[in-house]
Wavefront OBJ file of the C-alpha trace (Angstrom):
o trace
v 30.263 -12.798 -7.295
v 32.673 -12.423 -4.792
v 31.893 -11.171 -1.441
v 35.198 -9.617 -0.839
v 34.471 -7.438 -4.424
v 31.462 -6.510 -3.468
v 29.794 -3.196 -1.461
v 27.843 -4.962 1.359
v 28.496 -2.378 4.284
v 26.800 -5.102 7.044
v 26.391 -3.395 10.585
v 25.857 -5.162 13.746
v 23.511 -2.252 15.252
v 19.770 -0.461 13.639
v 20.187 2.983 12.640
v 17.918 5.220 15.277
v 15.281 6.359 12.947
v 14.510 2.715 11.693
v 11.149 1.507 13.739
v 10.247 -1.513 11.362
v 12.491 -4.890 10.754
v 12.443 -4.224 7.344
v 14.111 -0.819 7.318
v 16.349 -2.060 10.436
v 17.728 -5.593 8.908
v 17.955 -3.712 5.058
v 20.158 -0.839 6.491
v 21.970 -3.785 8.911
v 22.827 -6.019 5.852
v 23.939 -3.514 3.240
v 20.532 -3.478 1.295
v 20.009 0.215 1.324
v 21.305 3.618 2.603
v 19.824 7.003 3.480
v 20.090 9.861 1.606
v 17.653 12.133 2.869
v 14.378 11.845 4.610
v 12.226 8.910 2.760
v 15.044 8.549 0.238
v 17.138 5.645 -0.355
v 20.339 4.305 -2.419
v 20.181 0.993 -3.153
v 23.666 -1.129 -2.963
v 24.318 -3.797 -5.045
v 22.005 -6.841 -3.389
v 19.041 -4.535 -2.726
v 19.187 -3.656 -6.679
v 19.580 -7.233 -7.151
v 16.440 -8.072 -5.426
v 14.542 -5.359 -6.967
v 15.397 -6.553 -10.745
v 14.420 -10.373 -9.601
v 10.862 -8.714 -8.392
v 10.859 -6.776 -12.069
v 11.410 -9.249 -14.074
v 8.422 -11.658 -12.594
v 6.246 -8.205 -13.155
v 7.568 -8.298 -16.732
v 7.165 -11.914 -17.346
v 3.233 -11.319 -16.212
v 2.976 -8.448 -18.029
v 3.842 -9.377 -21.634
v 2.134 -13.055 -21.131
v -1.084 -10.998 -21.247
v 0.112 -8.902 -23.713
v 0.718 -5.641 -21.911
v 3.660 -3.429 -23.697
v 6.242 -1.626 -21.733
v 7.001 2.173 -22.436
v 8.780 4.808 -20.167
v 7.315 8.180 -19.331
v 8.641 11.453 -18.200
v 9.244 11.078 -14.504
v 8.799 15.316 -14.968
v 5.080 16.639 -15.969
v 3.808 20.033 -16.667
v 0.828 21.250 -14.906
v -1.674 21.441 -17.873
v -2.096 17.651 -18.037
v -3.273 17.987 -14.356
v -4.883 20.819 -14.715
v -7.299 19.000 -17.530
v -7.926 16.421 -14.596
v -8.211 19.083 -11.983
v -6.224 17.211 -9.717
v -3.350 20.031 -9.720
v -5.839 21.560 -7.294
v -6.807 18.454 -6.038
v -3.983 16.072 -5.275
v -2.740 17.581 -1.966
v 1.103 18.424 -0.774
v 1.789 15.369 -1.904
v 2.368 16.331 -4.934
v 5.885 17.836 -5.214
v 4.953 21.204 -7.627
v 7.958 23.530 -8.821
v 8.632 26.056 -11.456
v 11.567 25.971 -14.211
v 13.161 28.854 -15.690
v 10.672 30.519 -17.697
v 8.547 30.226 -14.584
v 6.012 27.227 -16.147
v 4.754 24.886 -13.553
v 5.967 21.370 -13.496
v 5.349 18.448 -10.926
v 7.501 15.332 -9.900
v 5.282 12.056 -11.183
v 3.353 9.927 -8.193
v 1.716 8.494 -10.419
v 1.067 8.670 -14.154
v -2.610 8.457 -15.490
v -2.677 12.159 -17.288
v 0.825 11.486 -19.366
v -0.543 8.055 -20.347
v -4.038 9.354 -21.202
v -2.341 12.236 -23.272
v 0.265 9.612 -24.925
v -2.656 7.607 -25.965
v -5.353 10.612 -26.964
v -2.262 12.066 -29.541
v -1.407 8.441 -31.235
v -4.458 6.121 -31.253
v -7.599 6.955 -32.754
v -9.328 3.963 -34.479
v -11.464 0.886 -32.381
v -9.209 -0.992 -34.742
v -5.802 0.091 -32.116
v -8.176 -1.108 -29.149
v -7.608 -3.050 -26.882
v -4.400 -1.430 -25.761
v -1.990 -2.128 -22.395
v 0.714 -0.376 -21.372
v 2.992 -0.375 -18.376
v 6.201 1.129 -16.854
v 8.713 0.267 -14.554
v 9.896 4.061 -12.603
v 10.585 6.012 -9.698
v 8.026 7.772 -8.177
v 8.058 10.724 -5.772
v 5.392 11.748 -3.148
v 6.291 14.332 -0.802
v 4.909 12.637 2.658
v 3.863 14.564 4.849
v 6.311 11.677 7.617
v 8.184 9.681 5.485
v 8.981 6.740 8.108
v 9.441 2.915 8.012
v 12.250 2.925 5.197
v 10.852 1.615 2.053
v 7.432 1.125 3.321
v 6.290 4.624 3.082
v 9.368 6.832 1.690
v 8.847 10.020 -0.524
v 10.464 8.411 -3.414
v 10.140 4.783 -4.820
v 9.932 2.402 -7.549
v 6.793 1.402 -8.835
v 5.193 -0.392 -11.737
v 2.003 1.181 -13.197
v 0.383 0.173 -16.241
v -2.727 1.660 -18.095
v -5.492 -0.233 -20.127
v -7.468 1.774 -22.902
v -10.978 -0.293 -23.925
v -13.594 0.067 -26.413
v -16.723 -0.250 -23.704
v -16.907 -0.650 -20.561
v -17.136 -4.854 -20.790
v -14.406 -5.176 -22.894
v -12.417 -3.078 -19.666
v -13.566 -5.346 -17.462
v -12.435 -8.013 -18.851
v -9.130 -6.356 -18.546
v -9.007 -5.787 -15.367
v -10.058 -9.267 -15.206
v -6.837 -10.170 -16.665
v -4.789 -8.199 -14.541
v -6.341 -8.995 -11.515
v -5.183 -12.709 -12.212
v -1.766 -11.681 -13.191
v -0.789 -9.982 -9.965
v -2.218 -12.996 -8.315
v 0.638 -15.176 -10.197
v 3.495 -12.182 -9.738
v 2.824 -12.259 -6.163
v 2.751 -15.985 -5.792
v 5.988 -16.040 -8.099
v 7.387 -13.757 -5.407
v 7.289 -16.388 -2.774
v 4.799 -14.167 -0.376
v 1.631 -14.986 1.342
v -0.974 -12.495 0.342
v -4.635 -11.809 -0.020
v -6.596 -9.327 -2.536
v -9.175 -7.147 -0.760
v -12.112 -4.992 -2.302
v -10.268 -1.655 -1.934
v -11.660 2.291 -2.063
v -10.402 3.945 -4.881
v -8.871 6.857 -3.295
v -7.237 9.635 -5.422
v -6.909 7.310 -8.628
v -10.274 7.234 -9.198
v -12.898 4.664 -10.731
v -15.419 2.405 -9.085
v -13.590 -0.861 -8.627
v -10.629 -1.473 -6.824
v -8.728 -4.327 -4.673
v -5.422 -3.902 -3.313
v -3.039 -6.933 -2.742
v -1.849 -7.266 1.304
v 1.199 -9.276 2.153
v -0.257 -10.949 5.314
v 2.028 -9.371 8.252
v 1.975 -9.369 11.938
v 3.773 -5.854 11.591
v 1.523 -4.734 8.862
v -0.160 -1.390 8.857
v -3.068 -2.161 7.271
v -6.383 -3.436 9.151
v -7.336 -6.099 6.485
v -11.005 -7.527 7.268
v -12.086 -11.418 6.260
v -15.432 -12.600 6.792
v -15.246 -15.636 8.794
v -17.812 -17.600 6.326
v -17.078 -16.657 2.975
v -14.617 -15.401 0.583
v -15.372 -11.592 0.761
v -12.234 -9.385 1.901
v -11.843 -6.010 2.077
v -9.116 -3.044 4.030
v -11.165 -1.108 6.365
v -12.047 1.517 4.068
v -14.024 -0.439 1.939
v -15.310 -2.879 4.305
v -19.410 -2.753 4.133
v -21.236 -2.214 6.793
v -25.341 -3.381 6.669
v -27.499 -0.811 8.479
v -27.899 -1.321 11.782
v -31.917 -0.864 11.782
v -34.702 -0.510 9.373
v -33.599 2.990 8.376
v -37.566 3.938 7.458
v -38.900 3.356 10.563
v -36.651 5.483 12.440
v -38.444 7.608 15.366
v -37.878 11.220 14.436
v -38.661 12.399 18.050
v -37.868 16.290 18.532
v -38.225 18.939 20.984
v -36.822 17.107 24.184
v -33.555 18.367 24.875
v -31.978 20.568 27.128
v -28.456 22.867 28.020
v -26.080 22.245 30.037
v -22.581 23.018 30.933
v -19.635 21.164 30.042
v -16.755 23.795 31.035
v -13.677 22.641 29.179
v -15.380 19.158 28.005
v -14.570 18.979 23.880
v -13.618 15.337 23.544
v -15.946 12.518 23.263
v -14.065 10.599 26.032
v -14.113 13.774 27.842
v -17.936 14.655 27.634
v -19.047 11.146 28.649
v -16.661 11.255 31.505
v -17.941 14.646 32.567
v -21.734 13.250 31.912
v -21.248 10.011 33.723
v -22.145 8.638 30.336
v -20.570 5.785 27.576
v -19.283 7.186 24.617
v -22.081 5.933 22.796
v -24.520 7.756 24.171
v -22.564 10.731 22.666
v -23.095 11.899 18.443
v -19.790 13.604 17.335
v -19.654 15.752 14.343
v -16.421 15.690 11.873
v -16.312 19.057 9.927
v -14.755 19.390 6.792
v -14.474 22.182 4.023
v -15.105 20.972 0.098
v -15.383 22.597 -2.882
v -19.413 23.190 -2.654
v -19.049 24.890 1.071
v -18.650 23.040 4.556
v -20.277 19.662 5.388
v -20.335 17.369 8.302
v -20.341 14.074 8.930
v -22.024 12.388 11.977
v -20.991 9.144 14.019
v -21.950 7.821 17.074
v -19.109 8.540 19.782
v -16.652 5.209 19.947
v -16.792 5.240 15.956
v -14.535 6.467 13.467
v -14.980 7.914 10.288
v -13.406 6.882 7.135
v -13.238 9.915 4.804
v -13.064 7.547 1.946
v -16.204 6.337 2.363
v -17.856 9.978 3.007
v -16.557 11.387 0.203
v -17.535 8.633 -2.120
v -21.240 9.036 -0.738
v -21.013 13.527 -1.210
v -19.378 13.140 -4.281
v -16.811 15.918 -2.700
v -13.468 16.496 -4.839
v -12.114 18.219 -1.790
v -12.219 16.964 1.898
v -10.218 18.473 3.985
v -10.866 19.135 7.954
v -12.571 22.518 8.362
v -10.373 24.957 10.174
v -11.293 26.650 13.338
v -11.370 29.829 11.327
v -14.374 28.251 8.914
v -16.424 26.634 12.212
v -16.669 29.906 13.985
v -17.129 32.463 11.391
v -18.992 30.673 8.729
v -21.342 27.959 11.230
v -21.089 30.827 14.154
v -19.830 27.583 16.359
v -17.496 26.764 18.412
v -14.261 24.267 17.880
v -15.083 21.107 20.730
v -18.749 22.392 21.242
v -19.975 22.033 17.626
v -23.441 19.859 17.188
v -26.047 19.354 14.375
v -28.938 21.358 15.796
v -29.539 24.183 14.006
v -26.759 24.037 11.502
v -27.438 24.459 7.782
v -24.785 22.464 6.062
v -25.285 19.115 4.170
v -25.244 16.676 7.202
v -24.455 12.747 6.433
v -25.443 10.382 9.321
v -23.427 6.634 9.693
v -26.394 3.735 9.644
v -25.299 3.241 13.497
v -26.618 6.780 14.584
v -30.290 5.454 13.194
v -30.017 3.848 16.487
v -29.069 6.298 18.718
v -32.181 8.122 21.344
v -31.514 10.608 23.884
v -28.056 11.757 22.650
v -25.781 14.474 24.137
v -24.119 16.560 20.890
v -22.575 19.805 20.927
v -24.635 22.687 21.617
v -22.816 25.254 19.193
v -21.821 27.264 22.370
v -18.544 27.280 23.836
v -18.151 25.196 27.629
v -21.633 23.758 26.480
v -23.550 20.422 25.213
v -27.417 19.380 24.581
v -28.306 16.158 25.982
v -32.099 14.299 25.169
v -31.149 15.407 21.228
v -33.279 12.920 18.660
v -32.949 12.567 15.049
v -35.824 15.170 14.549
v -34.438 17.832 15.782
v -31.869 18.319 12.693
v -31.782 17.646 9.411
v -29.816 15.232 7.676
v -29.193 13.873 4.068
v -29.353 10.290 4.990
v -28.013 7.502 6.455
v -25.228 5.755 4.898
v -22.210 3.694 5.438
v -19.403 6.104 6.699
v -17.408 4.103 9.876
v -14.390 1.872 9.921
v -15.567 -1.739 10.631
v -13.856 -3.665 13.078
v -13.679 -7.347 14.016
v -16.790 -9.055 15.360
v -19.281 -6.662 12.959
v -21.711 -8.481 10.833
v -20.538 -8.596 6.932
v -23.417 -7.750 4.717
v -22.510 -10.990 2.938
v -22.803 -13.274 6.073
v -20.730 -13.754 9.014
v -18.492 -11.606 11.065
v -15.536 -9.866 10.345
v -12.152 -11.322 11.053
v -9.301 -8.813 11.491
v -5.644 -9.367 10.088
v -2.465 -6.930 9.585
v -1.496 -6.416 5.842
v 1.026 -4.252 3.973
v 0.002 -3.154 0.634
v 2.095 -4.183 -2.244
v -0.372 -3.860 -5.257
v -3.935 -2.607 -6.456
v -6.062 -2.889 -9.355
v -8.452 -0.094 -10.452
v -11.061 -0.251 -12.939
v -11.070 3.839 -14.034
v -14.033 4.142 -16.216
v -14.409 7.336 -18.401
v -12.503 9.402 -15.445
v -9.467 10.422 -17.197
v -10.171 9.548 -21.265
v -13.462 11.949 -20.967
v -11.863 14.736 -18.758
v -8.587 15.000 -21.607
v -10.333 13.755 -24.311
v -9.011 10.849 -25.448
v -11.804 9.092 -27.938
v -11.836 6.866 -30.872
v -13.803 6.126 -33.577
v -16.035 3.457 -34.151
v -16.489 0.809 -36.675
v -19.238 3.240 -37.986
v -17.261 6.403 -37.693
v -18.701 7.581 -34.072
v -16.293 9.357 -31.707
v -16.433 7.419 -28.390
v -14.732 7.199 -25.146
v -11.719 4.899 -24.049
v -12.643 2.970 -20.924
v -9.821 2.956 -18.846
v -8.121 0.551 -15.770
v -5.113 1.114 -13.755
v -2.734 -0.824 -12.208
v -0.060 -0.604 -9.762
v 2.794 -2.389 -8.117
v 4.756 -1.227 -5.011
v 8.802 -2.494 -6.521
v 10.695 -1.407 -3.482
v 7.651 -1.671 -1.002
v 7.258 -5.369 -2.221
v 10.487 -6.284 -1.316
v 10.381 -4.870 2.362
v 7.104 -6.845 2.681
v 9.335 -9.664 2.132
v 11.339 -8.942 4.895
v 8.472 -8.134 6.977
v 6.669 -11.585 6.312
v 10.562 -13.534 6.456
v 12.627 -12.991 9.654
v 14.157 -13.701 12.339
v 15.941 -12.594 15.103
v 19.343 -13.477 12.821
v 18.344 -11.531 9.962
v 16.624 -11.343 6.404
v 14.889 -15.148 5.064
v 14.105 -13.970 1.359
v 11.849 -16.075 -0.149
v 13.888 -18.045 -3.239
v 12.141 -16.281 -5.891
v 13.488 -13.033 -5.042
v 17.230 -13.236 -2.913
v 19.997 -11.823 -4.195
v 21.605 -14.756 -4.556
v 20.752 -18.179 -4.256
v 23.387 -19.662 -2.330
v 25.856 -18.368 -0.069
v 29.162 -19.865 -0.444
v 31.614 -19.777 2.924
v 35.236 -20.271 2.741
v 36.149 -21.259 6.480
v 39.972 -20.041 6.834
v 40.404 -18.601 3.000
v 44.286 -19.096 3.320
v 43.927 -23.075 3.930
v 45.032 -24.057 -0.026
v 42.402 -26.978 0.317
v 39.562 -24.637 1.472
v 40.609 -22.564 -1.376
v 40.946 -25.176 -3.923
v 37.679 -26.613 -3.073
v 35.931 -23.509 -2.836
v 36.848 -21.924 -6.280
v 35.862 -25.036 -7.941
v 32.030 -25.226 -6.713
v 32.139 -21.611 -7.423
v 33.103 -22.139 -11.105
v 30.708 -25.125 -11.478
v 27.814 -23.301 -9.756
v 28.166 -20.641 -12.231
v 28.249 -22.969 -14.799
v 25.162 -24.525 -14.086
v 23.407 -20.940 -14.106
v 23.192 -20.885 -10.890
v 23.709 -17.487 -8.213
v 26.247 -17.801 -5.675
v 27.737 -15.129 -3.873
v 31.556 -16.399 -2.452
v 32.095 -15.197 1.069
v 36.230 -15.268 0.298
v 36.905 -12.572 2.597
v 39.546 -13.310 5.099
v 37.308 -13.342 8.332
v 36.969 -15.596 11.021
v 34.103 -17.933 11.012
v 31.484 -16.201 13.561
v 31.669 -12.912 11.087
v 31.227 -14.907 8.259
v 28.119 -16.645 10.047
v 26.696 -13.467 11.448
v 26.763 -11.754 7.639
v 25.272 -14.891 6.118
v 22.224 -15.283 8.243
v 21.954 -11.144 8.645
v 21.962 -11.049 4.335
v 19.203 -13.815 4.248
v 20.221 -15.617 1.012
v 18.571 -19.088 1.046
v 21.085 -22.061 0.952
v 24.281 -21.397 2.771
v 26.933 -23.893 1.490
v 30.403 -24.380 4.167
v 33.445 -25.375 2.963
v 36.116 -26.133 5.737
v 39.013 -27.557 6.820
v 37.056 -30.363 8.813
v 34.465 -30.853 6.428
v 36.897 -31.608 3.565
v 39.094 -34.221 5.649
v 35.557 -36.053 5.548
v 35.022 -35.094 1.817
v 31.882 -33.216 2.943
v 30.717 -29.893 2.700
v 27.842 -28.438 4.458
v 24.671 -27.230 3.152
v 21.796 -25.326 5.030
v 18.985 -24.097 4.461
v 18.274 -20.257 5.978
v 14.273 -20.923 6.507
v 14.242 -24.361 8.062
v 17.645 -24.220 9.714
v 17.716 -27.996 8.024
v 21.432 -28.583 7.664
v 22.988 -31.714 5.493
v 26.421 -32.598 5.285
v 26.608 -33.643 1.429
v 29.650 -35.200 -0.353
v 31.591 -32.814 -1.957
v 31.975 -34.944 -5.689
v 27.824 -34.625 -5.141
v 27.649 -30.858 -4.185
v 26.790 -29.625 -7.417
v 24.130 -32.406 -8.326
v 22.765 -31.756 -4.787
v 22.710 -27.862 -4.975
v 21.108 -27.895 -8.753
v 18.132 -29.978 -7.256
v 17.510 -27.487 -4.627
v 17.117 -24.825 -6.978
v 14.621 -27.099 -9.195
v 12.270 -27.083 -5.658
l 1 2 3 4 5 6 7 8 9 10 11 12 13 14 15 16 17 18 19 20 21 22 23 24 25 26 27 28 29 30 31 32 33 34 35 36 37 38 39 40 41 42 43 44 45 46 47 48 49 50 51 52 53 54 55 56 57 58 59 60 61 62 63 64 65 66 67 68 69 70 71 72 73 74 75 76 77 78 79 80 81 82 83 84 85 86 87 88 89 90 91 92 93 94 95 96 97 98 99 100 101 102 103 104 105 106 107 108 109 110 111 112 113 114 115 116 117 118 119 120 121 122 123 124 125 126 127 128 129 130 131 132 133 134 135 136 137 138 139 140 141 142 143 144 145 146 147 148 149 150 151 152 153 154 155 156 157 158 159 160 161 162 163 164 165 166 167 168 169 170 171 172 173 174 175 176 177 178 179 180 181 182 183 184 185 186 187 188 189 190 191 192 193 194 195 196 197 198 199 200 201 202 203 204 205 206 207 208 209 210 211 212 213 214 215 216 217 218 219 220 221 222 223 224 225 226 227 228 229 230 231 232 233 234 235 236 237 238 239 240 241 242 243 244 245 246 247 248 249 250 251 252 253 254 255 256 257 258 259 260 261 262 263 264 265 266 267 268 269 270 271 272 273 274 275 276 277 278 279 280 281 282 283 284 285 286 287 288 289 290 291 292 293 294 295 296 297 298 299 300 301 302 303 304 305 306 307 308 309 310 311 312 313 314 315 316 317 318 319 320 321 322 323 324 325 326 327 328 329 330 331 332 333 334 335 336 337 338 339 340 341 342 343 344 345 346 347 348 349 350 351 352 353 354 355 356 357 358 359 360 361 362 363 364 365 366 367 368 369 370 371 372 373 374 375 376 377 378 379 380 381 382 383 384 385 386 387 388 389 390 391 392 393 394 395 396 397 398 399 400 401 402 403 404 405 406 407 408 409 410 411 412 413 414 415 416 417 418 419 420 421 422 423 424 425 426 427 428 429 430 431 432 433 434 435 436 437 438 439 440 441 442 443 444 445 446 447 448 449 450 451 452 453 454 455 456 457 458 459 460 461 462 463 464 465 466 467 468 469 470 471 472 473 474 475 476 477 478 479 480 481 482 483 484 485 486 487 488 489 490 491 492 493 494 495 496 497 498 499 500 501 502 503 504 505 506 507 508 509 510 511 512 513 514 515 516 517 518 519 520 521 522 523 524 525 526 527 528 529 530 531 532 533 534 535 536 537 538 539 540 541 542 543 544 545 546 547 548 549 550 551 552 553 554 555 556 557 558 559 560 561 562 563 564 565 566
């Protein structure tokens, strides 16, 4: 293609809102443009980049025999209703009415359409095993939509849905596709880890999400130091702290006192003369059954993940001021555990804890000397974030690293096929229950990982698999007729050979030419000039390295095809 035809709007200068490289150098070099908050156009070599990254998912896909299909990007409440995630999913889910006033939503993701798809046309073990993916865009109304691709409201995103006959025969499946994502994001050029993951709104038991290793990455990805195991800090395990049934349950020794204004941890201990981890703290929240709490000693933090897989909850969300003080008759900043009656879940770490200042459930006021017998609790269980240095239950310490999610695998279960219904019958005539697995791919997010993981102050480095283009061809002074001459032939040859060039022809001096190239990131820049060609040389460099070789031009091609072939 040439450059001169095509729409690369390159800018010397980040729009304000972008706060990550990838959003910065993707708006700089004419990748994308904004539309409206978290939404994005993508120009010609964005697209370009996004079909190279679909067609490695598709290549993986079919090999282990996964068909794709296209669903309805537009669903109508019943299916979710069936699931009871209408009620469920959060604002995230972009709801609206149509004419006749019937409630619709805007696809995040698309396990009720598939499960109804597959309920209405498959009904015999003999149809079983059965795979199915798409390639769409997705919309989830974030709540702040922010670092360009890597958390907008809409995005493209490959999700594909496996339908077993038990529950080994989906395990094997998502066997399978755990492997193939390993190869797609290999193919992709990216370094990467998969880590145990939570499950989250999808659902299931078994889950790992793939992280493009990142210094800028958002995600907290944890590594033992002597094994193998890996996990995001949701799912990282935690080993009690103690021997949980020989905990003292000592009661009766506290006291009052005043803490005017005092409602933070940091604040209380402060106030107290007193490390934060002397100090319990109580996170309320309001599910479906009635309010619960969870407790952690002061400098932790709670992941809700892990508390709601240990309730069971459908709904967590943070109590409201409204719910502490009329239905607990506490006080917002001064609530504590003594003497409330609400399911109470207690992180292994609090086992430890003697002599503890908590809220006193009365306002500009704490207890301090509080022990574990002097409330009741459910039990203690696994509910903080780990951090580096904690032991891993499966040996070692805990290694911290930044990742940005591009994949994850789940294994579903019965979740879905039971809740709508979507059985088979057996080789004996039994109805039974599909066994189901999920799994995602990030499109757009994948390819600003790329940028995140390849860059430099110049601009994009896209790994080979996945540029635009493979090589950048540079006219130096288009109007020389030998510049031209020479140019249009390795142009016509490299497409001949089947292989992507994009000719800079534009008739710009060499600095803006330079600039564009190294801003647009496409691997192998090849220079044809004036002074180059009186030496019957052209140059060739490589964007990664910065490795440049000055090649004979009746050798170009020959030298450019091997480069490909590396």
């Amino acid at each position: 293609m040439k450059q001169s035809q095509m729409l690369i709007p390159t800018l010397r200068d980040a729009p304000a809102d972008a706060e990550v490289i990838s959003h910065q150098l993707m708006v700089r070099a004419g990748y994308i443009r904004k539309l409206a908050s978290g939404v994005y156009s993508f120009l010609p070599l964005g697209l370009r980049v996004l079909q190279k990254i679909e067609r490695i998912i598709r290549e993986e896909m079919i090999a282990e025999g996964a068909q794709e299909l296209l669903l309805p990007v537009v669903m109508p409440a019943e299916l979710w209703q069936e699931t009871k995630r209408w009620d469920y999913y959060g604002k995230e889910l972009l709801r609206f009415k149509d004419r006749h006033n019937r409630d619709f939503c805007i696809g995040p993701t698309h396990e009720e359409a598939i499960t109804d798809l597959v309920r209405k046309n498959v009904s015999s073990y003999k149809e079983l095993p059965l795979n199915l993916f798409q390639i769409q865009t997705k919309f989830r109304d974030e709540i702040r939509p922010r670092f360009g691709l890597m958390r907008g409201r809409e995005f493209i995103m490959k999700d594909g849905y496996s339908f077993d006959t038990d529950e080994a025969a989906a395990k094997r499946t998502y066997e399978k596709m755990y492997g193939a994502y390993n190869r797609i994001f290999r193919r992709c050029g990216l370094e990467f880890r998969p880590v145990a993951a939570m499950t989250g709104a999808i659902g299931g038991s078994l889950s790992h999400e793939f992280q493009v290793l990142a210094g800028s990455g958002e995600d907290p990805v944890l590594v033992s130091d002597t094994g193998e195991y890996a996990a995001n800090v949701e799912k990282a395990a935690l080993a009690p702290v103690s021997d949980i049934q020989k905990v003292e349950q000592v009661s009766g020794r506290y006291e009052k006192v005043k803490t005017p204004g005092q409602k933070t941890v940091a604040e209380v201990s402060k106030f107290l003369d007193v490390t934060e981890k002397q100090v319990l703290k109580i996170v309320l929240f309001e599910t479906e059954a009635g309010p619960m709490g969870a407790l952690l000693r002061g400098d932790h933090d709670l992941v809700e993940a892990k508390l709601q897989q240990v309730s069971a909850a459908q709904r967590l969300e943070l109590a409201t001021g409204a719910t502490i003080e009329k239905t607990l008759q506490s006080v917002p900043g001064f609530t504590g555990p003594v003497g409330l009656k609400i399911p109470l879940y207690a992180d292994f770490a609090v086992a430890e804890m003697k002599d503890f200042i908590t809220g006193a459930n009365e306002n500009d006021h704490h207890l301090q000397g509080v022990n574990l017998g002097d409330f009741q609790i459910k039990g203690f269980y696994d509910l903080r974030r780990a951090q580096a240095g904690d032991p891993c239950p499966e040996g070692g310490h805990y290694q911290e690293f930044r990742g940005i999610e591009v994949g994850q695998v789940f294994f579903l279960g019965t979740k879905y096929s039971e809740a709508m219904g979507a059985t088979y019958k057996d080789d004996s005539g039994n109805d039974k229950v599909m066994v189901m697995g999920c799994y995602g791919i990030g499109v757009s997010r994948t390819a600003a990982a790329a940028i995140e993981q390849n860059h430099d102050d110049n601009g994009i480095i896209w790994p080979y698999p996945i540029a635009p283009y493979q090589f950048h061809l540079l006219s130096l002074n288009i109007k020389d007729e030998a510049v031209l001459n020479a140019s249009q032939q390795l142009y016509d040859q490299l497409n001949e050979r089947g292989l992507e060039v994009l000719w800079d022809d534009r008739d710009e001096n060499p600095g803006v030419k330079f600039k564009d190239s190294d801003l647009v990131g496409i691997p192998y820049r090849i220079v044809v000039g004036a002074k180059g060609l009186k030496d019957g040389q052209v140059e060739v460099k490589a964007r990664k390295t910065g490795e440049m070789n000055k090649v004979p031009i009746e050798e170009a091609i020959d030298y450019l095809e091997g480069l490909h072939q590396i």
